[in-house]
C-alpha positions as CSV (number, residue, x, y, z in Angstrom):
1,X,16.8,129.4,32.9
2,X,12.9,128.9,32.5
3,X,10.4,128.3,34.5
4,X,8.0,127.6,32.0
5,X,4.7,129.0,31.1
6,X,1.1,128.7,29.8
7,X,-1.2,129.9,26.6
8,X,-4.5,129.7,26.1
9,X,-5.0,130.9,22.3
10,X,-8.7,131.7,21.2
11,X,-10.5,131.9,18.1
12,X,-13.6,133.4,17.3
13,X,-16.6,131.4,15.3
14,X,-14.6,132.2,12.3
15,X,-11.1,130.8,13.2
16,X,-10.0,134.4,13.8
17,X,-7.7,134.9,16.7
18,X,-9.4,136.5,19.5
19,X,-7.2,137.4,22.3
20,X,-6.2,134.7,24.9
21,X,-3.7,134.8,27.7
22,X,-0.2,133.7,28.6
23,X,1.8,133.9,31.7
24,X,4.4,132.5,33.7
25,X,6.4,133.1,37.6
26,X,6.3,136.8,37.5
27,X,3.9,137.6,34.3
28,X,1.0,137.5,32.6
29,X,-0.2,138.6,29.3
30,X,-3.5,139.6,28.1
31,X,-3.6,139.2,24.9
32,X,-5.4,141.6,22.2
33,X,-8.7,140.0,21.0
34,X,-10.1,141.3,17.6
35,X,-8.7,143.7,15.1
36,X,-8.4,147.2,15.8
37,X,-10.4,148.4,12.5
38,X,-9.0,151.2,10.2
39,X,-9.2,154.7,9.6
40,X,-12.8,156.1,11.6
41,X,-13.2,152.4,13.0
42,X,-10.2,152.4,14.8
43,X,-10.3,151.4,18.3
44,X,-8.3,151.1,21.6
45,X,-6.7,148.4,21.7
46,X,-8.0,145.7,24.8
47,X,-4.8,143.8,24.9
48,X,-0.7,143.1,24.2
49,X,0.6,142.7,21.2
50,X,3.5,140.5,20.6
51,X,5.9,143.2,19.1
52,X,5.4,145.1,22.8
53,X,6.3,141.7,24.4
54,X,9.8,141.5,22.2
55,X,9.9,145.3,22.7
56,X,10.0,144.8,26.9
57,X,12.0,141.6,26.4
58,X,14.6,143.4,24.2
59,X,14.8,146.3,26.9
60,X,15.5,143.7,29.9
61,X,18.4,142.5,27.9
62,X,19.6,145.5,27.3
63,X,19.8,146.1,30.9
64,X,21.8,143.4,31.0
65,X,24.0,144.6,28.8
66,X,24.8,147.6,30.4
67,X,25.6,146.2,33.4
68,X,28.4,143.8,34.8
69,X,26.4,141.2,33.0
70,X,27.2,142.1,29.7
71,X,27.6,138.8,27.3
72,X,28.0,137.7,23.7
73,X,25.1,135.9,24.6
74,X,23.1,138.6,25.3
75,X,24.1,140.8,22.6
76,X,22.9,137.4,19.7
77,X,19.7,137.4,21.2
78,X,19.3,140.8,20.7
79,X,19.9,141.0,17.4
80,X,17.9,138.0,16.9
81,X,14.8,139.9,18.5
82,X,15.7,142.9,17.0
83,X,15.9,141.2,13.6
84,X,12.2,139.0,14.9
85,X,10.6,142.6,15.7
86,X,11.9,144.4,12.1
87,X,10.2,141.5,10.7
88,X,6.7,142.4,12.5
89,X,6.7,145.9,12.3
90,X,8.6,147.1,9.5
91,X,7.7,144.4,6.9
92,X,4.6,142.6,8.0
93,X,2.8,145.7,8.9
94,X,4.2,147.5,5.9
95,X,2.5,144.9,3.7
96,X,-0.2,145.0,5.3
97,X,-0.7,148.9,5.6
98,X,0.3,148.8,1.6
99,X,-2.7,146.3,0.7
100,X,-5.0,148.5,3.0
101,X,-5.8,145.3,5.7
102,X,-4.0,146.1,8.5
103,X,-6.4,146.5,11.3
104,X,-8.5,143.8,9.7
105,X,-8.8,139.7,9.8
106,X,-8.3,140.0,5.6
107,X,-5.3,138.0,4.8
């Protein structure tokens, strides 16, 4: 079932994304805006990131799964988020930590 939902996406004068906001019946996401910088730059971050969002999202269908609701459904779209958030974290932001630009707008 959806309910459907809204994004507003925003850029900064350089075409950088810079935060924005989604939500739906029963959420809303603020999203981070601006890079976190690296090493004595670093700061807090101001906002979700999307591998949080697929992180809670695999967690509620995990619940799922442990309950009387339990489905082959269920389990192929966990995999296919697990597989979505291994891609963000352990490859993306390994290549990016490896060329020394994570935390930055550099491609």
């Amino acid at each position: 079932m959806q309910n459907g939902f809204y994004s507003q996406h925003w850029t900064d004068g350089n075409g950088n994304p810079a935060g924005g906001c989604s939500g739906g019946t029963g959420f809303t996401i603020s999203w981070q805006n601006g890079p976190l910088g690296r090493d004595e730059k670093r700061t807090v971050p101001n906002g979700a990131f999307v591998e949080d969002v697929i992180s809670a999202t695999i967690d509620r269908i995990q619940f799922y799964q442990n309950s009387k609701f339990k489905s082959v459904f269920n389990a192929r779209a966990l995999t296919s988020l697990k597989a979505a958030l291994n891609s963000l974290i352990n490859k993306r932001t390994a290549d990016r930590e490896a060329r020394e630009v994570e935390g930055t707008h550099e491609e």
